[in-house]
MIDODREN-821504 format. One line per field, with one value per atom (N, C-alpha, C): residue in three letters; y, z, x; atom name. Coordinates in Angstrom, 1 decimal, always signed. Layout:
N
dolo: ALA  ...;
v: Y  ...;
w: Z  ...;
u: X  ...;
mipa: CA  ...;
END
This chain:
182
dolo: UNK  UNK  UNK  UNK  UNK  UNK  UNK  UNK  UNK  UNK  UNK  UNK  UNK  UNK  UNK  UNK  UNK  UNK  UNK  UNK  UNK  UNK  UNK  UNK  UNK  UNK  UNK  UNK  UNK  UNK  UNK  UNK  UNK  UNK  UNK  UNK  UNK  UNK  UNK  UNK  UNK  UNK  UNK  UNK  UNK  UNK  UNK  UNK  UNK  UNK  UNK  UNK  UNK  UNK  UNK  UNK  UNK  UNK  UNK  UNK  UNK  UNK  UNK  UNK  UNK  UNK  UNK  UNK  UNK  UNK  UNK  UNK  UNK  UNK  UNK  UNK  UNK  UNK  UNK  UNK  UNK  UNK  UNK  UNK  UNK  UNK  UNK  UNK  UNK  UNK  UNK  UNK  UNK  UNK  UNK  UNK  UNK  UNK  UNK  UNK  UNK  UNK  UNK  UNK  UNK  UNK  UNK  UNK  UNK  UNK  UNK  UNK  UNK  UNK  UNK  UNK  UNK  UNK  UNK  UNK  UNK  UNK  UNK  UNK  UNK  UNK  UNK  UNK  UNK  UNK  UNK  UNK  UNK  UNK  UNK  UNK  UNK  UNK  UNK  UNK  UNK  UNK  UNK  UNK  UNK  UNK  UNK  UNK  UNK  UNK  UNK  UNK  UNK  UNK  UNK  UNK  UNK  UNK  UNK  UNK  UNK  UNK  UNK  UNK  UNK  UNK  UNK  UNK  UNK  UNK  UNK  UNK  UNK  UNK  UNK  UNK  UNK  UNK  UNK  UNK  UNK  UNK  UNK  UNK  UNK  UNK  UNK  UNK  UNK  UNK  UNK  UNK  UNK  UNK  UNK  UNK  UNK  UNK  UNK  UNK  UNK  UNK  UNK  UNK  UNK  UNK  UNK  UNK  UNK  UNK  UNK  UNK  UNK  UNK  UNK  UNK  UNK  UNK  UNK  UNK  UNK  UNK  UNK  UNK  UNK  UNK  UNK  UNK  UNK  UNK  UNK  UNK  UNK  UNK  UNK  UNK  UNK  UNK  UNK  UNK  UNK  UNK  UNK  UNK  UNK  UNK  UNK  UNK  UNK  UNK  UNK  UNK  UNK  UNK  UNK  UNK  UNK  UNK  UNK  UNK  UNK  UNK  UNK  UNK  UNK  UNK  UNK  UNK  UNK  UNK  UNK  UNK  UNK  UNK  UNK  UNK  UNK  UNK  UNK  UNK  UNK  UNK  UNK  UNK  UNK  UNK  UNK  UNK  UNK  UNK  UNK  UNK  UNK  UNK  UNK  UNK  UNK  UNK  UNK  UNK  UNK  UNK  UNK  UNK  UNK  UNK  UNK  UNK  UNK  UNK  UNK  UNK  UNK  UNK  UNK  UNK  UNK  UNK  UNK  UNK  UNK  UNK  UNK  UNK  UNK  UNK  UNK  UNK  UNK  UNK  UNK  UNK  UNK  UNK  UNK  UNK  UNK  UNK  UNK  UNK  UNK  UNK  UNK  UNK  UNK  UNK  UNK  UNK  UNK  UNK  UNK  UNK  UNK  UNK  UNK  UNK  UNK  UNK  UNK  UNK  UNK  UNK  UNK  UNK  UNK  UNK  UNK  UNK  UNK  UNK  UNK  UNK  UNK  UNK  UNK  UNK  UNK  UNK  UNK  UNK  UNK  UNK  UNK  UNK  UNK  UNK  UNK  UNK  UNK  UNK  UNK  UNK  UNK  UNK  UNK  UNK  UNK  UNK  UNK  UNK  UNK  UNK  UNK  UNK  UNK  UNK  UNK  UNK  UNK  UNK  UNK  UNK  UNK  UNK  UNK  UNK  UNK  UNK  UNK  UNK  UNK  UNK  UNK  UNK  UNK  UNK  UNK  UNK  UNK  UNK  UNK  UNK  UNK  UNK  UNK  UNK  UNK  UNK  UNK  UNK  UNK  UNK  UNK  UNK  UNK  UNK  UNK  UNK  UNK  UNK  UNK  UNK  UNK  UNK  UNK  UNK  UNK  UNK  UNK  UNK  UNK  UNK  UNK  UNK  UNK  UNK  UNK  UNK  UNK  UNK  UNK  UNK  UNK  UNK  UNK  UNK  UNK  UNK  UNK  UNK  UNK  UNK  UNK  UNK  UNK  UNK  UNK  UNK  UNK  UNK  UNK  UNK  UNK  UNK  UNK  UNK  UNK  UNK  UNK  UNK  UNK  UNK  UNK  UNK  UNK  UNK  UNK  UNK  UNK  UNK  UNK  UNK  UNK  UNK  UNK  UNK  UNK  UNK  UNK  UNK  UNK  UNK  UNK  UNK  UNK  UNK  UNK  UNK  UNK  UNK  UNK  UNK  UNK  UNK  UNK  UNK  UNK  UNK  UNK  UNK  UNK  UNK  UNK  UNK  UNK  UNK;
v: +421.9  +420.7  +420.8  +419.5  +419.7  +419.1  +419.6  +419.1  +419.1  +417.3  +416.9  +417.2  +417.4  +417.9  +416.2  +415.3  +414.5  +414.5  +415.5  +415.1  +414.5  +415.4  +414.7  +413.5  +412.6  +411.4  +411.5  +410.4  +410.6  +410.5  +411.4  +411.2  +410.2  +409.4  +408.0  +408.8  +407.9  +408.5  +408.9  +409.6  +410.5  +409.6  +408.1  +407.8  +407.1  +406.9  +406.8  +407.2  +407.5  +408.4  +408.3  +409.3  +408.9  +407.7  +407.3  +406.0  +405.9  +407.4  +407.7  +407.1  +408.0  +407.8  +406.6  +405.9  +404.3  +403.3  +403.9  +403.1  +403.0  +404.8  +405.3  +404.8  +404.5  +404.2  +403.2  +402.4  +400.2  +400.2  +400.9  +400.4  +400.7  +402.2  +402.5  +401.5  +401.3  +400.0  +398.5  +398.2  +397.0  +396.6  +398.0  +398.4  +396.9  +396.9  +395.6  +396.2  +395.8  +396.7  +396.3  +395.0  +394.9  +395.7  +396.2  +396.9  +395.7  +396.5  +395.8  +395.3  +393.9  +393.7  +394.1  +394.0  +394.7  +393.6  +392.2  +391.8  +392.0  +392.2  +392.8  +394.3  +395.1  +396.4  +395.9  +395.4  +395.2  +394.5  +393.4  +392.8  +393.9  +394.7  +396.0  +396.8  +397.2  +398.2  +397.6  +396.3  +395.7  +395.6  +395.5  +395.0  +396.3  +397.5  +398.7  +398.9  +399.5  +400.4  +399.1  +398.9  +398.0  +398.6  +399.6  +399.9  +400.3  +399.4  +400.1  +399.5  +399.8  +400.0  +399.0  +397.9  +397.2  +396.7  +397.6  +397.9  +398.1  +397.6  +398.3  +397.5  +396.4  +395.8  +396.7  +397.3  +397.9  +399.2  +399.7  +401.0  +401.0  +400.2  +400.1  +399.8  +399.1  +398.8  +400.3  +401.0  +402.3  +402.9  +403.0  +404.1  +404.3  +402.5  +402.0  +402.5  +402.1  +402.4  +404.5  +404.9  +406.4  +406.6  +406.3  +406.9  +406.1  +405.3  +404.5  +405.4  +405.7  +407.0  +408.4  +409.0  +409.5  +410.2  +408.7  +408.9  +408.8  +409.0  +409.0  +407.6  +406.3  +405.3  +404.2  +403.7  +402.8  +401.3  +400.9  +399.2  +398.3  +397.4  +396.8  +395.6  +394.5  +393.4  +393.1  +393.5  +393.7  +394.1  +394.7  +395.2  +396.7  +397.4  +398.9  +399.2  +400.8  +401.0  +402.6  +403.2  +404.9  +405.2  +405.9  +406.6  +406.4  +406.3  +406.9  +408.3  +409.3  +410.9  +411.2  +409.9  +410.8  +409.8  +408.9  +408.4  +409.4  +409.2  +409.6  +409.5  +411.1  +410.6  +409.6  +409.0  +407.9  +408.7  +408.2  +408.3  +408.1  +408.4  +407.8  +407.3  +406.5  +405.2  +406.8  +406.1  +407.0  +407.9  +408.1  +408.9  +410.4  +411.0  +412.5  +413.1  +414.7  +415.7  +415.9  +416.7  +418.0  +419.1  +419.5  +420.7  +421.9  +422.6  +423.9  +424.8  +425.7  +427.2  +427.9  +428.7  +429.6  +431.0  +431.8  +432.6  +434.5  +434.8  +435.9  +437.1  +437.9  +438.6  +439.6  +440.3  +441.1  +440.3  +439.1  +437.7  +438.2  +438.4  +437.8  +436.5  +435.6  +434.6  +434.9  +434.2  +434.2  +433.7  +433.7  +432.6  +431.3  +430.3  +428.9  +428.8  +427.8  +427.5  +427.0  +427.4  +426.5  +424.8  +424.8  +422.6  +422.5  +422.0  +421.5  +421.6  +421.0  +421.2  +422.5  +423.4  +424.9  +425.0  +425.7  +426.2  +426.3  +425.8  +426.0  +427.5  +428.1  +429.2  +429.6  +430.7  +431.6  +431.9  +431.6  +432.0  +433.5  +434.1  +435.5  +436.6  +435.4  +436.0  +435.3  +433.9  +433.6  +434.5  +434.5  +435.1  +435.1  +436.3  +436.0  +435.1  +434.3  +433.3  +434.0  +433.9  +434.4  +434.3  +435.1  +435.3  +433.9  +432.9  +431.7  +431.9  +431.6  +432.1  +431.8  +432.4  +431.4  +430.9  +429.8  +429.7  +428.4  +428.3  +427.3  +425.9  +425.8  +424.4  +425.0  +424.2  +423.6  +423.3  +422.8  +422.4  +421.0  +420.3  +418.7  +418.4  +417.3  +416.7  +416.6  +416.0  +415.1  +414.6  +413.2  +412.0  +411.4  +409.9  +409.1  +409.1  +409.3  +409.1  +408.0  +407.9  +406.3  +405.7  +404.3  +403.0  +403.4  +403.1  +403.0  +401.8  +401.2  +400.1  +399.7  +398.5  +398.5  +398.0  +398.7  +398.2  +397.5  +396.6  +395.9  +395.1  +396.2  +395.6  +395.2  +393.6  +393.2  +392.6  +392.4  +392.1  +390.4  +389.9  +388.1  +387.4  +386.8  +386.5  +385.3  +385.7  +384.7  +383.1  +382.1  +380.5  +380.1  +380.1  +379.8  +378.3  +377.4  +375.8  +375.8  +375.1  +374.8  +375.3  +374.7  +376.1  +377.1  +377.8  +379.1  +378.6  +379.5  +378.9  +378.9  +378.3  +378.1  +379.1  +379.2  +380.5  +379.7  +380.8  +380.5  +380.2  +379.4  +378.8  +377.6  +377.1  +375.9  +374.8  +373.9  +372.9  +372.3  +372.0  +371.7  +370.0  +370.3  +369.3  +368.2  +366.7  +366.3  +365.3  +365.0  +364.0  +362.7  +362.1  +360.6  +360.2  +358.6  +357.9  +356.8  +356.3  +355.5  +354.1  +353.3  +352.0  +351.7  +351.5  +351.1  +349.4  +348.7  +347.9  +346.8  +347.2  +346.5  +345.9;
w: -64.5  -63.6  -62.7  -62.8  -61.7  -60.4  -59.8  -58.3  -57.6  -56.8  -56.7  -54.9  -54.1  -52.7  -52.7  -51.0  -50.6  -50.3  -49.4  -48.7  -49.7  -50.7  -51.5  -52.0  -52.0  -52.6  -54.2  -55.2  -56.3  -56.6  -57.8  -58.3  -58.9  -59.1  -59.8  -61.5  -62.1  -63.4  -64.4  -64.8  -65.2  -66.3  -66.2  -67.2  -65.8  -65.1  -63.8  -63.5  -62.6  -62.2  -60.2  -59.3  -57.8  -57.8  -56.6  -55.6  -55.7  -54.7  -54.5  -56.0  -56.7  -58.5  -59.1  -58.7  -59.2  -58.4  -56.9  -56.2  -56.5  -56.7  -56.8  -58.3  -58.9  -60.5  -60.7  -59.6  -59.7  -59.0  -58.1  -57.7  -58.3  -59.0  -59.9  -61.1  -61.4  -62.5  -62.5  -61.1  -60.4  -59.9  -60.0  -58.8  -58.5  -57.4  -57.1  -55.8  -55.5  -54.5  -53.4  -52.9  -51.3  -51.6  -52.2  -52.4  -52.8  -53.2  -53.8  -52.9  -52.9  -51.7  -52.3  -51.6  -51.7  -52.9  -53.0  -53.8  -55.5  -55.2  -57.0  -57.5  -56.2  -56.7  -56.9  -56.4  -56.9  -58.4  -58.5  -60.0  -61.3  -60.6  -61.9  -62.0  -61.1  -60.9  -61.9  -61.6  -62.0  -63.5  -63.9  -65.5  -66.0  -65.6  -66.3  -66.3  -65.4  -65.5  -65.9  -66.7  -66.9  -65.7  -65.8  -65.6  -63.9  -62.9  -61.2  -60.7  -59.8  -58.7  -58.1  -57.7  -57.3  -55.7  -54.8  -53.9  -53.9  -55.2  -55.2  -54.1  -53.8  -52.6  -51.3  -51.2  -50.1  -49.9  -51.4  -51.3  -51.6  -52.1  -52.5  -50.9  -50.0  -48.5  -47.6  -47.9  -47.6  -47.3  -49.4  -49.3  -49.3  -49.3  -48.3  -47.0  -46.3  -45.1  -44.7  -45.8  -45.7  -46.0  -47.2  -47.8  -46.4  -46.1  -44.9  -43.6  -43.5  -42.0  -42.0  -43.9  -44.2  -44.3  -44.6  -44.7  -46.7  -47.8  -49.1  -48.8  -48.0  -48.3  -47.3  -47.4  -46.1  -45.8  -44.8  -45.3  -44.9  -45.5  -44.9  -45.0  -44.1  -44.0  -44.9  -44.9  -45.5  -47.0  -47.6  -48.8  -48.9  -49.7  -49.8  -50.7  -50.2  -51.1  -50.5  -51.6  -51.8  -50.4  -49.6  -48.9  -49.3  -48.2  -48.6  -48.3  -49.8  -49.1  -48.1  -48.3  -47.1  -45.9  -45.8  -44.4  -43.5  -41.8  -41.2  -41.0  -40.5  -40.1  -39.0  -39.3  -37.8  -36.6  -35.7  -34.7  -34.0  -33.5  -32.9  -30.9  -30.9  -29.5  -28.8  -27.6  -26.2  -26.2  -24.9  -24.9  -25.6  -26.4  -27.0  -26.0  -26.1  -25.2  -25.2  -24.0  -23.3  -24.5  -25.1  -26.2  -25.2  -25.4  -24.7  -24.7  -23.4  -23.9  -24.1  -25.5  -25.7  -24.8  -24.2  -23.7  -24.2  -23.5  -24.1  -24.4  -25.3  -25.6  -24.3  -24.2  -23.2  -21.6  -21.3  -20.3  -20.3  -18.8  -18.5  -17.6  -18.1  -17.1  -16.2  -15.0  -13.4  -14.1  -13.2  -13.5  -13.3  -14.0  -13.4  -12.1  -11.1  -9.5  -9.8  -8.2  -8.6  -8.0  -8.7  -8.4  -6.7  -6.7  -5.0  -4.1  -3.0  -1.6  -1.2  -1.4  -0.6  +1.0  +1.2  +2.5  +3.6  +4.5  +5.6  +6.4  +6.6  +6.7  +8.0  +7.8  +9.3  +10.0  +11.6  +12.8  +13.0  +12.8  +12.9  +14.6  +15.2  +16.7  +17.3  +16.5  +17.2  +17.3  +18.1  +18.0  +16.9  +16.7  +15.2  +15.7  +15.1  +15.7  +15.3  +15.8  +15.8  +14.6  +14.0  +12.5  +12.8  +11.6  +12.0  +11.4  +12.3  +12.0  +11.2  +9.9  +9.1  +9.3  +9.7  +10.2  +9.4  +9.5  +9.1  +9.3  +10.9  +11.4  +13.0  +13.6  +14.4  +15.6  +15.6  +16.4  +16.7  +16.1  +15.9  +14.8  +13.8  +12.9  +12.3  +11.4  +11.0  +10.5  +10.6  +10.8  +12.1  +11.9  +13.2  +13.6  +15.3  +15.5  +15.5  +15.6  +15.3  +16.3  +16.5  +17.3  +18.0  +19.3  +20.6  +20.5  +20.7  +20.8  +22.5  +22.9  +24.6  +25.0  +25.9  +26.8  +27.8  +28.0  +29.7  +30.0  +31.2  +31.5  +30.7  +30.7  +30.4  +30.9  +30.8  +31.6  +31.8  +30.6  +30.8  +30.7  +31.7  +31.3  +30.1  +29.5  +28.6  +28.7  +28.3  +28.5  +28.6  +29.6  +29.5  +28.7  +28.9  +28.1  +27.2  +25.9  +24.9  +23.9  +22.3  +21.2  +21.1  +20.6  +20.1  +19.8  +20.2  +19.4  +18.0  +17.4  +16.0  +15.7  +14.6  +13.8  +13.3  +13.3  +13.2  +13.9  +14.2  +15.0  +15.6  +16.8  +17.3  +16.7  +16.8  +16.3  +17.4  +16.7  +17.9  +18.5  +19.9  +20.3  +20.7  +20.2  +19.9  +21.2  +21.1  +22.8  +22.5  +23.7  +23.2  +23.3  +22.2  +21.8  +22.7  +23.4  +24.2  +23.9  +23.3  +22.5  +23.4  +22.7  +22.9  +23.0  +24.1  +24.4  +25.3  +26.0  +26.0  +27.6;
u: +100.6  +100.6  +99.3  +98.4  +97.0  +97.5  +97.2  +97.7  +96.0  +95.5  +94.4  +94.8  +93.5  +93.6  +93.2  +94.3  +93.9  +92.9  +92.1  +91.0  +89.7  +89.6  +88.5  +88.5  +87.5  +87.5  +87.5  +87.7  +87.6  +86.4  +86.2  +84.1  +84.2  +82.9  +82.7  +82.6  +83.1  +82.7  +81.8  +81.9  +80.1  +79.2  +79.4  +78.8  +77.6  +77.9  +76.9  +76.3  +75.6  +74.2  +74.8  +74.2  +75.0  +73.9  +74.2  +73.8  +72.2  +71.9  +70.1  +69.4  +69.7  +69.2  +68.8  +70.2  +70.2  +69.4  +69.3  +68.2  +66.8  +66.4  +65.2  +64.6  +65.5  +65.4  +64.4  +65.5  +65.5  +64.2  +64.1  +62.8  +61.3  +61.6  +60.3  +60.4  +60.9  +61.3  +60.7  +61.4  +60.2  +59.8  +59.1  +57.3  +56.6  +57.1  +56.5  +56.2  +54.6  +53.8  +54.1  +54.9  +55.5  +56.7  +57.8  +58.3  +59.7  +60.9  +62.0  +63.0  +63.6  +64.5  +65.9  +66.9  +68.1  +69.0  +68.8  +69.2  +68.5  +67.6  +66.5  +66.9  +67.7  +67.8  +69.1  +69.7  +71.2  +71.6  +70.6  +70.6  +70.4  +69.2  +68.8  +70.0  +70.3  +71.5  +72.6  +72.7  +73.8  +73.7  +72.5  +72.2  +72.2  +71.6  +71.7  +72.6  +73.7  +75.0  +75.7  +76.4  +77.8  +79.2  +79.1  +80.7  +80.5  +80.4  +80.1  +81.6  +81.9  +83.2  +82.9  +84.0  +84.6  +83.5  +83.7  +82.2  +80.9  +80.3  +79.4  +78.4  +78.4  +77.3  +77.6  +78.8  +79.3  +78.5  +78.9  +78.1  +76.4  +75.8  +74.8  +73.8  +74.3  +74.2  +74.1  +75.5  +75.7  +74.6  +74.0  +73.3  +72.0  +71.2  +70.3  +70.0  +70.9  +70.8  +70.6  +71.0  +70.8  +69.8  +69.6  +67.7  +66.9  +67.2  +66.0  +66.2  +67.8  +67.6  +67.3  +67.2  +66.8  +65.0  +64.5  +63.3  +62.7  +63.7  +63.5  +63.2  +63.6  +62.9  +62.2  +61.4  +60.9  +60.9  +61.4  +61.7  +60.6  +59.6  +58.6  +59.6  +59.7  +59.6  +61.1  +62.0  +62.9  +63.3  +62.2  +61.6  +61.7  +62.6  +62.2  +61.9  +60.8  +59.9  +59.8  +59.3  +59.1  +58.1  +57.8  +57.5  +55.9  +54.4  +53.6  +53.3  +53.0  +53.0  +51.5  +50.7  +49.6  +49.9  +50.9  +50.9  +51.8  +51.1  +51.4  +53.1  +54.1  +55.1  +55.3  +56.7  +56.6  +57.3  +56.9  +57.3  +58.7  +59.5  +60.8  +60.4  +61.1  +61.2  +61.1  +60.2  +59.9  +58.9  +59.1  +57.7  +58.2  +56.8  +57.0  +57.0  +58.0  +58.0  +56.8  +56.4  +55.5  +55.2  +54.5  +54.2  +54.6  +55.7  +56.0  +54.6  +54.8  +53.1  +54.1  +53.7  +54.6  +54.2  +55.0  +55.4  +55.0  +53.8  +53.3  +54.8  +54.6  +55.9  +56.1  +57.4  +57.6  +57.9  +57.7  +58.0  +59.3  +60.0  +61.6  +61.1  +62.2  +62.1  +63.2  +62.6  +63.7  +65.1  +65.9  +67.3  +67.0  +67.3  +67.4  +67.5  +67.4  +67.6  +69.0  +69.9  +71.1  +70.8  +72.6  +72.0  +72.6  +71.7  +72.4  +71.1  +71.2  +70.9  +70.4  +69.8  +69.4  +70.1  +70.6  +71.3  +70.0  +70.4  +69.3  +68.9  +67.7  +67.2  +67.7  +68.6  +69.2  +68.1  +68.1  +67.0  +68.1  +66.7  +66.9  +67.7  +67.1  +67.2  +68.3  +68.9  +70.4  +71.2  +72.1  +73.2  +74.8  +75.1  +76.0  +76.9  +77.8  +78.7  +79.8  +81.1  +82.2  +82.6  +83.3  +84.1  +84.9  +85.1  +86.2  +87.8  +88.6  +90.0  +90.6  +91.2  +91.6  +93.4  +93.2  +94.7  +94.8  +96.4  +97.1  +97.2  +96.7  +96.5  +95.9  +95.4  +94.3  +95.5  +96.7  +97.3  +97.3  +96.4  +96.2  +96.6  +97.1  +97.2  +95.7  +95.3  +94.2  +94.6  +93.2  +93.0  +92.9  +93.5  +92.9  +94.5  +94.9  +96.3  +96.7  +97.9  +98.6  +98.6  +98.2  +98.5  +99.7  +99.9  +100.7  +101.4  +102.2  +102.9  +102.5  +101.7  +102.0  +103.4  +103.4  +105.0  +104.6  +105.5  +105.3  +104.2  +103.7  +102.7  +101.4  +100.9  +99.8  +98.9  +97.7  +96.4  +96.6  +96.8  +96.6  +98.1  +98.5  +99.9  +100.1  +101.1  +101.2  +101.2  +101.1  +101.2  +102.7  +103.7  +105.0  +105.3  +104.5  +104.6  +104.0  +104.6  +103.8  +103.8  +103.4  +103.8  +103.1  +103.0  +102.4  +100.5  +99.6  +98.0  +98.1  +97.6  +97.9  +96.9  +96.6  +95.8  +94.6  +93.7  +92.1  +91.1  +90.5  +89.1  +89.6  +89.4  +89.9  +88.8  +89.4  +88.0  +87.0  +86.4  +84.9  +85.1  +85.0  +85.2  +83.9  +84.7  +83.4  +83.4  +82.0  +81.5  +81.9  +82.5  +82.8  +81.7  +81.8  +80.7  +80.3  +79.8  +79.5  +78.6  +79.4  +78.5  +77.2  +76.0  +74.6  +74.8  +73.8  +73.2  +74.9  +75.6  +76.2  +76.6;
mipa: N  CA  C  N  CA  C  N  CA  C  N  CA  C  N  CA  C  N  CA  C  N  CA  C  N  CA  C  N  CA  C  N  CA  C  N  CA  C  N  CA  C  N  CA  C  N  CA  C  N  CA  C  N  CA  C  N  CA  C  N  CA  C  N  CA  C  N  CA  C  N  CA  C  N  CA  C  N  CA  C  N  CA  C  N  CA  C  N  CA  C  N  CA  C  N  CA  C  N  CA  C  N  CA  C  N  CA  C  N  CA  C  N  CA  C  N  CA  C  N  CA  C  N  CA  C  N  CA  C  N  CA  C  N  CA  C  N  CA  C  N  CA  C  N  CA  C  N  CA  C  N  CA  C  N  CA  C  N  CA  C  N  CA  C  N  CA  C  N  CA  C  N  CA  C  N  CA  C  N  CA  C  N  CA  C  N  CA  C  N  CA  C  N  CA  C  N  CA  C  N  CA  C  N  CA  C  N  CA  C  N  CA  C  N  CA  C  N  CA  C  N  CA  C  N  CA  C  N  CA  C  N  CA  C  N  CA  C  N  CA  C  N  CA  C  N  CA  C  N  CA  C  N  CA  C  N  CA  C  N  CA  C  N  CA  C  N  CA  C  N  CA  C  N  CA  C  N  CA  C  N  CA  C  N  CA  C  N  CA  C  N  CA  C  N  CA  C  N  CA  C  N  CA  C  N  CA  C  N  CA  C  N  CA  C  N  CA  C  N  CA  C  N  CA  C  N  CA  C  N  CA  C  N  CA  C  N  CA  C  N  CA  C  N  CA  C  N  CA  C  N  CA  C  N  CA  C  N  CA  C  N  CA  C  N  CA  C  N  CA  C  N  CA  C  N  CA  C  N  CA  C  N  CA  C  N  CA  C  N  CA  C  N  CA  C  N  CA  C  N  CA  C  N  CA  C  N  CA  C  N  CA  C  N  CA  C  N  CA  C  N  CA  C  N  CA  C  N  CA  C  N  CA  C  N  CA  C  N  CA  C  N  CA  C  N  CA  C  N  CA  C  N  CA  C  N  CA  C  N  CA  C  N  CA  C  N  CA  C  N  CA  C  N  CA  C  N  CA  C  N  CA  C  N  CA  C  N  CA  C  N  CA  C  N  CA  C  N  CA  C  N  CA  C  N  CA  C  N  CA  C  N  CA  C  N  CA  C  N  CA  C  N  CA  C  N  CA  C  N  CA  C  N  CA  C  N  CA  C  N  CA  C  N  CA  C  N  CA  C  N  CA  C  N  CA  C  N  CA  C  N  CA  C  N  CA  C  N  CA  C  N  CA  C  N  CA  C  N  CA  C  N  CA  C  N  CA  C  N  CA  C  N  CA  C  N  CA  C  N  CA  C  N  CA  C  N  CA  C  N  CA  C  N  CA  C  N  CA  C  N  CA  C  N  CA  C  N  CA  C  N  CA  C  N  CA  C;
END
């Protein structure tokens, strides 16, 4: 009895070649000097192998996208094409690191500095300050204490007639108008 481990995927069948192969194939095939778009390697692919999986645009996209993050291939203009071996590698976004100096042998380095603020430098000739007590409480609460309720007496007496002030801004009172030429 073969017993197959889930994790592995199934292999494509060996009358195929992998993914890279069939890319690298199609495009030596038709060497076309701007290089091959993704639809012309998919036609060759398609005409040579008969027998591809159900995905294959899926995977074929896949593994595009790998050889190009890879480096086995380069995209001009949405065209891939094989690598030139005397061009310069490229570059990645941002500025390049600093070139490290390497370090004559036998060097200890210091410890890193710690993170933070530096403590401010003890005056030598103050006086020591008292050991601080470590106690349980202060004898005050903290925070801010609570609001007082006033009793009684008040400073403005209240308005005995009338309703209550209404809430908000009073409105602005306006000048009477006094008709012209009359």
């Amino acid at each position: 009895m073969a017993t197959e481990e889930p994790n592995n995927p199934p292999q494509p069948p060996s009358s195929i070649p992998q993914y890279a192969e069939m890319i690298m194939a199609a495009i030596e095939a038709l060497n076309d000097k701007s290089g091959s778009n993704k639809s012309s390697i998919s036609k060759y692919i398609e005409s040579t192998y008969g027998d591809l999986p159900a995905a294959h645009s899926t995977l074929l996209a896949h593994h595009l996208n790998k050889m190009k993050q890879s480096g086995d291939l380069v995209m001009v203009k949405n065209n891939y094409m094989k690598p030139d071996p005397n061009a310069p590698p490229r570059r990645g976004r941002g500025r390049p690191p600093k070139p490290k100096v390497p370090l004559p042998p036998g060097t200890v380095l210091a410890p890193p500095r710690p993170r933070g603020r530096p403590p401010k430098p003890r005056d030598p000739f103050a006086p020591v300050p008292p050991p601080k007590k470590a106690s349980s409480g202060s004898g005050k609460p903290r925070g801010r204490p609570p609001k007082k309720p006033k009793v009684g007496t008040s400073s403005a007496p209240a308005p005995a007639t009338g309703a209550p002030r209404p809430r908000g801004r009073p409105p602005k009172v306006k000048p009477a108008v006094v008709p012209v030429g009359c």
